[in-house]
C-alpha positions in Angstrom: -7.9 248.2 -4.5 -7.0 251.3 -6.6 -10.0 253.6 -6.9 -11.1 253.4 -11.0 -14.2 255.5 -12.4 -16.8 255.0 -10.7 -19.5 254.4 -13.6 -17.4 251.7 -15.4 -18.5 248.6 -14.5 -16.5 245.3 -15.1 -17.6 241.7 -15.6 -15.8 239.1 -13.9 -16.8 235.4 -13.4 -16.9 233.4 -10.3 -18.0 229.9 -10.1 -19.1 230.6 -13.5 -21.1 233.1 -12.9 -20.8 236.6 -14.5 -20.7 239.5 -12.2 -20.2 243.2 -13.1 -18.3 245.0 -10.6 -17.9 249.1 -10.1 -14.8 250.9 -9.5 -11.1 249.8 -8.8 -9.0 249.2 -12.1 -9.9 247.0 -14.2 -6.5 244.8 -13.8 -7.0 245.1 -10.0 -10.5 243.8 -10.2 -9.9 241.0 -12.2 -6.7 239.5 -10.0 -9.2 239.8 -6.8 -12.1 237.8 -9.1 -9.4 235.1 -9.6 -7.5 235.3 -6.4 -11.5 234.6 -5.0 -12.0 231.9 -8.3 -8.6 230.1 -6.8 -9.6 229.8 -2.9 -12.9 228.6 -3.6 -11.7 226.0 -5.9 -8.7 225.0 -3.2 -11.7 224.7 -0.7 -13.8 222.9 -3.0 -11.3 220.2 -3.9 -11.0 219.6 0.1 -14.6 219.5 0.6 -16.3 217.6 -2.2 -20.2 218.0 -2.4 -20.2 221.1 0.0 -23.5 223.1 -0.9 -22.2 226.1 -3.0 -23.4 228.6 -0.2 -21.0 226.7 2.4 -18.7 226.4 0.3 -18.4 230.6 -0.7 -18.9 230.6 3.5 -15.9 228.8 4.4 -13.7 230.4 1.2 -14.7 234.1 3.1 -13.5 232.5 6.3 -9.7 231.4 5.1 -9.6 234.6 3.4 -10.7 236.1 6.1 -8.2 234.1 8.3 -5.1 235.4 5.9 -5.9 238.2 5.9 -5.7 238.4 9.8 -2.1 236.3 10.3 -1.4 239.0 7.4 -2.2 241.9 9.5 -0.6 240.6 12.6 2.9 239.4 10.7 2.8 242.8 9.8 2.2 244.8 13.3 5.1 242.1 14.3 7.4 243.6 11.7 6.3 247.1 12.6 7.0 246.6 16.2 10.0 244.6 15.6 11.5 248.2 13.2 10.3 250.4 15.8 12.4 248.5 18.4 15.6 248.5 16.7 15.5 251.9 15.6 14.8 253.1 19.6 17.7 250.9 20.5 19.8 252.1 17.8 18.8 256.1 18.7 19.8 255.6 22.0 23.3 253.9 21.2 23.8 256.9 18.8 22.8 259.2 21.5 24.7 257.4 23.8 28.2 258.2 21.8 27.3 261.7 21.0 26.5 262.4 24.4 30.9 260.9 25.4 32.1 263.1 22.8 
């Protein structure tokens, strides 16, 4: 999240309920508040009746899940560039070094 002035604080709602947040930019803030406002409302429509404390529980969890697979997709992706570029550096150096 991009760092925003510190002292302006900005109201999103969750669940319906209002909470005023500090820092980041205001449009940043707000598309975390709804990204939050959509995955509890996936998990809620799979888990009818879940007590609203289990239910913001789990949500963390699956975000918390994504964001992991995220993180490892990406070191894949990293490792997989890495790789091609020593391969290609030594096939470049390979026919600079016959010429």
């Amino acid at each position: 999240m991009a760092t925003g002035d510190p002292t302006t604080a900005i109201t999103v709602s969750i669940l319906g309920e209002s909470f005023r947040i500090r820092g980041g930019s205001p449009e940043d803030v707000q598309g975390l508040a709804g990204y939050v406002e959509q995955k509890v409302e996936e998990v809620r429509v799979r888990n009818e009746g879940l007590p609203i404390r289990a239910l913001l529980l789990l949500t963390s969890l699956n975000i918390a899940e994504e964001l992991f697979r995220e993180r490892r997709e990406h070191q894949g992706l990293i490792q997989t560039v890495e790789d091609r570029t020593r391969h290609l550096r030594e096939k470049l150096e390979g026919q600079l070094g016959s010429l």
